[in-house]
LOSE-398357 format. One record per residue (C-alpha): x, y, z; residue in one letter. Coordinates in steps of 0.001 Angstrom, whole numbers, padded with zeros to 6 digits, always signed. Layout:
// LOSE-398357
XYZA;...
//
This chain:
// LOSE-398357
+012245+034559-008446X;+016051+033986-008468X;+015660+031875-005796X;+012939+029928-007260X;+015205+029514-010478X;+018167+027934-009109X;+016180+026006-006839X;+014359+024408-010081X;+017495+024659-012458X;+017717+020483-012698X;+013956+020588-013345X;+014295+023007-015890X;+016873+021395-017834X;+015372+017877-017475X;+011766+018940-018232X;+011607+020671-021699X;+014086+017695-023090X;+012246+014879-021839X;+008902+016822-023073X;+010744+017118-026425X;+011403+013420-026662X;+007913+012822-025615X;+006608+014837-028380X;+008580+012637-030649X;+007607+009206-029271X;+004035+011011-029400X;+004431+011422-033364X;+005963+008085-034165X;+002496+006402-032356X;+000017+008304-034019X;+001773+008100-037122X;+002174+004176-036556X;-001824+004253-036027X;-002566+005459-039269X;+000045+003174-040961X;-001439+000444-039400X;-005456+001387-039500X;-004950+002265-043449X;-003408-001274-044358X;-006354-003355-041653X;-009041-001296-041437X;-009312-002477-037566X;-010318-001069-035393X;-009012-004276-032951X;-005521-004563-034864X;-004702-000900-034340X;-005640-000878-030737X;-003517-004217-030403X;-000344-001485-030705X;-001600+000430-027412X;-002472-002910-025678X;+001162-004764-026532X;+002398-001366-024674X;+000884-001395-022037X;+000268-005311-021186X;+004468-005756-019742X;+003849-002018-018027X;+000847-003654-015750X;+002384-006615-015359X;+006184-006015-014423X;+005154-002965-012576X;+004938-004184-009180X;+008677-005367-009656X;+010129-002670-011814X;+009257-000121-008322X;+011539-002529-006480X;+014534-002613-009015X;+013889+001340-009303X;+014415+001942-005476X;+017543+000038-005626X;+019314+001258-008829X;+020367+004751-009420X;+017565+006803-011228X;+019852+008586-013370X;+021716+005578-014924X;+017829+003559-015183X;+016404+006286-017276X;+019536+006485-019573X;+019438+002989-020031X;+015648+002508-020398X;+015550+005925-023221X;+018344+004265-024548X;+016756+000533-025039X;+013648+002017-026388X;+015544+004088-029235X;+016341+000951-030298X;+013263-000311-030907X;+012209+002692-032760X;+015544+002056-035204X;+014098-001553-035736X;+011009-000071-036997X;+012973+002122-039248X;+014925-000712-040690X;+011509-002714-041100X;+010330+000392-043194X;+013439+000458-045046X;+013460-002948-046203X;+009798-003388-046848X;+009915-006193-044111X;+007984-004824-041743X;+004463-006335-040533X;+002106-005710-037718X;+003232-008194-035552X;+006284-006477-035897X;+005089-003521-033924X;+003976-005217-031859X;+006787-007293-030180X;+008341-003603-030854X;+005473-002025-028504X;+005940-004121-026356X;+009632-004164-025182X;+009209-000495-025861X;+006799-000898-022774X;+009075-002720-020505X;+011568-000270-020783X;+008979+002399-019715X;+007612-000134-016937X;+011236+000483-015107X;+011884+003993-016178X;+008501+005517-015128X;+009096+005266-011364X;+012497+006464-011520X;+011796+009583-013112X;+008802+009928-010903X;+011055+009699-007801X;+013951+011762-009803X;+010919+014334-010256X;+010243+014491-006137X;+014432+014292-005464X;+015359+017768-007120X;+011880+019381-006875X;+011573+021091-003383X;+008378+020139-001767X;+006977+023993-002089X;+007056+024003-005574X;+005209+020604-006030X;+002195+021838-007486X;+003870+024450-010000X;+005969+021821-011266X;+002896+019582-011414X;+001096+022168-013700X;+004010+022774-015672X;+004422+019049-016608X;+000971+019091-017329X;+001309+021900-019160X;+004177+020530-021856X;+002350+017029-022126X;-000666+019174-023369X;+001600+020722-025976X;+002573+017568-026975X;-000912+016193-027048X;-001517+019745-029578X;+001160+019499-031672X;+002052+015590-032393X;-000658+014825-034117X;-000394+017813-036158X;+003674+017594-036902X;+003057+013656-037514X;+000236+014130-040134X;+002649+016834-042048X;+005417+014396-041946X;+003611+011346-042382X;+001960+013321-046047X;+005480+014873-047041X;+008455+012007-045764X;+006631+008965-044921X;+006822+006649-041775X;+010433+007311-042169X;+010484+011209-041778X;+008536+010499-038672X;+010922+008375-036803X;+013898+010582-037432X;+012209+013224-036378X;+011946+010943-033014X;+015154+009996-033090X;+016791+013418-032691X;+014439+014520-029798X;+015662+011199-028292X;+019238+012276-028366X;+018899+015608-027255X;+017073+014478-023728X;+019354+011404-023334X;+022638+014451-023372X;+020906+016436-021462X;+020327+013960-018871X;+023510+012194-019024X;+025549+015777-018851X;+023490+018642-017127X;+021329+017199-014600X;+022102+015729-011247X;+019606+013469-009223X;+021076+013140-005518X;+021877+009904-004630X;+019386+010171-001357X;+016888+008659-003824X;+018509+005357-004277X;+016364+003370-001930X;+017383+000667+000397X;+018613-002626-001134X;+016438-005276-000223X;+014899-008877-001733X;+012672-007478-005009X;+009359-009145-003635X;+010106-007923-000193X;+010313-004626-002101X;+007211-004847-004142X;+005308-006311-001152X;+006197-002934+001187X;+004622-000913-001953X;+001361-002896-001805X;+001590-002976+002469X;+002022+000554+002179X;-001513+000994-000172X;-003678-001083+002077X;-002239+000890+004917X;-003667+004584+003175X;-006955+004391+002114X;-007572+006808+000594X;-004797+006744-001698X;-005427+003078-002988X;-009070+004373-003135X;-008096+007268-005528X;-006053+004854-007468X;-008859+002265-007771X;-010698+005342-009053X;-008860+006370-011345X;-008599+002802-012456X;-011924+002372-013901X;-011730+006161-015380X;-008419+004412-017367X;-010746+001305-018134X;-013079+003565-020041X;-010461+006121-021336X;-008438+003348-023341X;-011262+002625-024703X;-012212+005867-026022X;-008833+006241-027419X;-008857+002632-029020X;-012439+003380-030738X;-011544+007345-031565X;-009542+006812-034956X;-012559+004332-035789X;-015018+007113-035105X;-013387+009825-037305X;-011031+008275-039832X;-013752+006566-042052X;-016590+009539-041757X;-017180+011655-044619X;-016079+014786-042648X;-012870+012775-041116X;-009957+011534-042160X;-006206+011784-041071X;-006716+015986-041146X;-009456+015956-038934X;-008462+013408-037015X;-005142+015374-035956X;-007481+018661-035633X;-009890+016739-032852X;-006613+015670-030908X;-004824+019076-031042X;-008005+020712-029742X;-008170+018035-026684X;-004453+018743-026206X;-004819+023043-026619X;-007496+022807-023916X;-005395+020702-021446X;-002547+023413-022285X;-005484+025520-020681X;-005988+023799-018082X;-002483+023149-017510X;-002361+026679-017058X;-004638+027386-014836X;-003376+024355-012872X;+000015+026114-012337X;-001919+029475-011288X;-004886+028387-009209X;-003740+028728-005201X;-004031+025142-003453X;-007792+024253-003220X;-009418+023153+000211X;-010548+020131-000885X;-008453+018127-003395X;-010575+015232-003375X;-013537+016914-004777X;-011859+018346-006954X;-010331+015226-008721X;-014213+013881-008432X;-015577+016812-010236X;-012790+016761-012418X;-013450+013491-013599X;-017520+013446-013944X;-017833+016073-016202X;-014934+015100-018391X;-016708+011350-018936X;-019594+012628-018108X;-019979+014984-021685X;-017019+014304-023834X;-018282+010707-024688X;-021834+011927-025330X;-020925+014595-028019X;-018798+012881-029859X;-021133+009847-030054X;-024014+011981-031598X;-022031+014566-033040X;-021513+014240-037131X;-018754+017233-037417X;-015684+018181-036545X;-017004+020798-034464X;-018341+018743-032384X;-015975+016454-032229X;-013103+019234-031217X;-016255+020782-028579X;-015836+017187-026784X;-012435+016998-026354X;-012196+020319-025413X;-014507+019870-022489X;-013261+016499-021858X;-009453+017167-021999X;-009391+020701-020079X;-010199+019644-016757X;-007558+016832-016837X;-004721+018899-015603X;-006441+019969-012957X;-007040+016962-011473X;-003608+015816-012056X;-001784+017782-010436X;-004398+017690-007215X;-003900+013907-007544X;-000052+014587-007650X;+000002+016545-004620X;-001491+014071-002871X;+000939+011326-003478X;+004089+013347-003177X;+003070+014524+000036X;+001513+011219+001571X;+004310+008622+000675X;+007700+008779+002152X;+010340+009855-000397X;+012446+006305+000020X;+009317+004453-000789X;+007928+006412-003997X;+009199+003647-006520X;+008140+000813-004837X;+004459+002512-004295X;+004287+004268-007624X;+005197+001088-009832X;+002368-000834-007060X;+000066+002427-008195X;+001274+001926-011942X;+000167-002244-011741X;-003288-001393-009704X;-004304+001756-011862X;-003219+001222-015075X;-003633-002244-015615X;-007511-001730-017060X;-005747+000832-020198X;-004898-002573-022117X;-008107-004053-021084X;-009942-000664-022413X;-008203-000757-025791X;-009208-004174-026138X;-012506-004153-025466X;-013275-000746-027418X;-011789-002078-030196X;-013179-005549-029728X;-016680-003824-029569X;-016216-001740-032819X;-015199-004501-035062X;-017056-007196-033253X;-020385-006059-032070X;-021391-002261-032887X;-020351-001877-036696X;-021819-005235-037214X;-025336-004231-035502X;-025062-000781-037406X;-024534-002365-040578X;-027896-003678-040248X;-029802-001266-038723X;-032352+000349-041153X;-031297+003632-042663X;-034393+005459-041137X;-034568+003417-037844X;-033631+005155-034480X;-030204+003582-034251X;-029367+005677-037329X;-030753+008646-036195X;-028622+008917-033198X;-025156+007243-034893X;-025228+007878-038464X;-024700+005703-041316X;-021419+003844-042888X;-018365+002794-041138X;-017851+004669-038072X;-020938+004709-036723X;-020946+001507-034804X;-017834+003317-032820X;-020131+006481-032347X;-022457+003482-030432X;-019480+002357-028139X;-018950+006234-027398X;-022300+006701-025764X;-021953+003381-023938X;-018719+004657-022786X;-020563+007617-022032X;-023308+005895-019586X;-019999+004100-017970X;-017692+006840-016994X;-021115+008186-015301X;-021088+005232-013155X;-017819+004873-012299X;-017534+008243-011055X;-020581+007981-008778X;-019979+004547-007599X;-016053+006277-006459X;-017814+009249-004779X;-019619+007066-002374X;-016098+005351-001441X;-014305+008832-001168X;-016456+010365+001248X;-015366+008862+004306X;-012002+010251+003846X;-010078+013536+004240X;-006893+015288+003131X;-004796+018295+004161X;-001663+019508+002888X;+001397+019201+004609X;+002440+022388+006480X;+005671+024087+004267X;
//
């Protein structure tokens, strides 16, 4: 246990801070949602914030793996936190002086995103540098674990703050878990400087991360994978505050209550992740994972008209999650080379991730544009009302259950591809 302790002491100090000044960021976005969603009413506008984050993250990617590999991790994270506390300040100031506007938040979002475009890979490779390999899927479970506790408790902190101080209270709040992590970086951990990768031209860089993928199939199959579960995820998250917010049993309170129970049950799972002895077959288990999670969440909040069955689909949706995580995790770790992990995680970040801003998009697009419209009209005692309700919000109880019937199919069109390959664990 000693052992174990001092082997994991950088972790330990790096791991609760940065979780800290995740659960901050965490309450500043979802308090920034309902800002937003009270003054438009849009579904599309609010889900514009997520999409302006995410669109530089796809797109520089590729490149930020390469930069990552070359420049010290330690130094790119500190500058990166450091950049996006800025941004956050800017929103304070906009607050302050009544100036600020949606389009503000959004060029906010997305420089905010940049900064996490190069960052990301670093601390993923800081992550494998002062982690020994034996404790890979611990570690993986405990991360898990803390980004479930933020997923419980930053919508519930955020409403409390949001009711009592305002945007403003929020963003302190933010602030101070910023500085805490960025000290506790820059003072009390050390990332060995074996992670700094070879210095080489940034596109010869980013093209060894993408050689690398088409040379492991089943990794860039997993990623793929997981590509079109993000496609239909985003979406769900861009047409969740729709669903709830404007139902007679939702609101901001209930709203916060559905997310806290999707993030208590991945603190479950997170759990069990860290407990459960390595499976035989990690593969399966990420499929499984993944099926029944989009397979019933989607449904029961679509034809659900209660909180209770709202909190029963995140609950079943979100407590598998960590499970396949940190099987997922294991896998990379162990299959890429240490010197290459920027270059192929920011090439996994571009190839995976790049559907989230599509999914916000279109689940927001399909709220505002096609569903609430066709509800609207639908007779009060026709079929469509039956299964969806009445009133604003049930056009995005429609997009659930297509999302529903999608997340089916993208799971069994994967399983086909994952089939033909196999995985073992490294011997330790």
């Amino acid at each position: 246990m000693k052992n174990s302790i001092r082997e994991l002491r950088a972790f330990l100090i790096l791991w609760p801070t940065q979780a800290l000044s995740q659960l901050g960021s965490a309450m500043t976005s979802f308090a920034l949602t309902l800002w937003l969603y009270e003054r438009t009413g849009s579904a599309l506008r609010t889900a514009l914030l997520s999409v302006c984050s995410y669109g530089p993250y796809v797109v520089m990617s590729v490149f930020a793996g390469a930069l990552s590999d070359r420049w010290d991790k330690k130094r790119t994270m500190l500058w990166c936190d450091a950049l996006a506390a800025c941004c956050t300040l800017a929103v304070l100031a906009g607050l302050r002086t009544d100036l600020l506007r949606p389009w503000h938040l959004y060029l906010l979002n997305a420089v905010s995103g940049l900064m996490n475009t190069v960052q990301q890979p670093a601390g993923e490779v800081a992550m494998t540098a002062i982690v020994p390999p034996r404790h890979y899927q611990r570690v993986s479970g405990l991360r898990s674990m803390s980004g479930s506790l933020v997923t419980v408790l930053h919508p519930v902190l955020a409403t409390g703050l949001y009711a009592l101080g305002g945007m403003e209270a929020v963003i302190c709040v933010d602030l101070a878990t910023f500085l805490l992590a960025f000290l506790a970086l820059w003072l009390g951990v050390s990332i060995p400087a074996a992670s700094v990768g070879e210095r080489e031209p940034i596109l010869a860089s980013a093209r060894a991360g993408l050689v690398f993928l088409r040379q492991n199939g089943l990794i860039l199959t997993l990623i793929l994978f997981l590509a079109g579960v993000n496609l239909v995820a985003s979406a769900f998250d861009a047409v969740l505050p729709a669903l709830i917010l404007p139902r007679e049993n939702g609101g901001r309170a209930a709203l916060g209550a559905v997310i806290s129970c999707g993030g208590l049950a991945m603190l479950g799972g997170s759990l069990l992740a860290a407990a459960l002895p390595p499976p035989r077959d990690r593969v399966r288990v990420i499929f499984w994972t993944l099926l029944v999670s989009l397979g019933v969440e989607n449904y029961l909040l679509a034809f659900g008209r209660t909180p209770f069955w709202w909190c029963l689909g995140q609950v079943i949706g979100f407590g598998l999650v960590p499970l396949m995580n940190a099987n997922l995790d294991v896998i990379l770790r162990s299959s890429i080379p240490l010197p290459m992990q920027g270059r192929v995680y920011a090439c996994r970040n571009t190839l995976q991730f790049f559907t989230i801003p599509l999914g916000y998009f279109l689940g927001g697009a399909l709220v505002d544009g096609v569903c609430e419209p066709v509800m609207a009209r639908a007779p009060a005692a026709g079929p469509l009302a039956a299964l969806f309700g009445t009133g604003k919000g049930s056009g995005a109880a429609m997009v659930m259950c297509l999302l529903g019937l999608a997340g089916t199919a993208v799971c069994l069109y994967f399983r086909r591809r994952l089939r033909k390959y196999t995985y073992k664990d490294p011997p330790v």
